[in-house]
C-alpha positions as CSV (number, residue, x, y, z in Angstrom):
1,X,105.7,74.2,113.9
2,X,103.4,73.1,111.1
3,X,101.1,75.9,112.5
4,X,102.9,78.6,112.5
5,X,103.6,77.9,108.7
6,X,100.3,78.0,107.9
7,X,100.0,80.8,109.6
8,X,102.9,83.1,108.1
9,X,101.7,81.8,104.7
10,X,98.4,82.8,105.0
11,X,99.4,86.4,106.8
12,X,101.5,86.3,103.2
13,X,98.4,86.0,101.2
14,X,96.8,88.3,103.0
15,X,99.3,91.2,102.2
16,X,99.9,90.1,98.9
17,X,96.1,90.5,98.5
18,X,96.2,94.2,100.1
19,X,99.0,95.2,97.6
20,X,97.1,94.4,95.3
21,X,94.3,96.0,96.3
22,X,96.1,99.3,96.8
23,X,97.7,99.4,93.1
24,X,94.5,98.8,91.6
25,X,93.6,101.8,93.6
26,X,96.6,103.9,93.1
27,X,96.4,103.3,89.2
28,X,92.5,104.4,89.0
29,X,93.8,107.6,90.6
30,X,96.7,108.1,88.7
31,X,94.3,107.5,85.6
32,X,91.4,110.0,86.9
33,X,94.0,112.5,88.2
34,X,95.6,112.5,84.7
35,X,91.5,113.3,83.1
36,X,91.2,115.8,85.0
37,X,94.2,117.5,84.5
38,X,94.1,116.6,80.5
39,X,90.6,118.8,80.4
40,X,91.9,121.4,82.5
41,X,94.4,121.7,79.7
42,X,91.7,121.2,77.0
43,X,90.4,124.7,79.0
44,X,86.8,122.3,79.4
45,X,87.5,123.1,83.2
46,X,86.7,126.7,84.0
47,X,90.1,126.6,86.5
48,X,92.9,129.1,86.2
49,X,96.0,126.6,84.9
């Protein structure tokens, strides 16, 4: 019984510790997708917008 307690806390971490991972990812994107579309704007992109 113990086991299995240690075992659902730790599969916890363990997603806790992929959420995580995938925000940090998700806001680095957010945050490059938001440069690039800031100089497409600026016109410093030579892409029709």
């Amino acid at each position: 019984m113990r086991n299995r307690a240690r075992a659902i806390a730790i599969a916890r971490r363990i997603d806790e510790e992929r959420t995580a991972k995938v925000r940090t990812l998700m806001m680095s994107g957010l945050i490059l997708l938001s440069i690039i579309i800031g100089l497409a704007l600026a016109g410093a992109l030579p892409t029709p917008v």
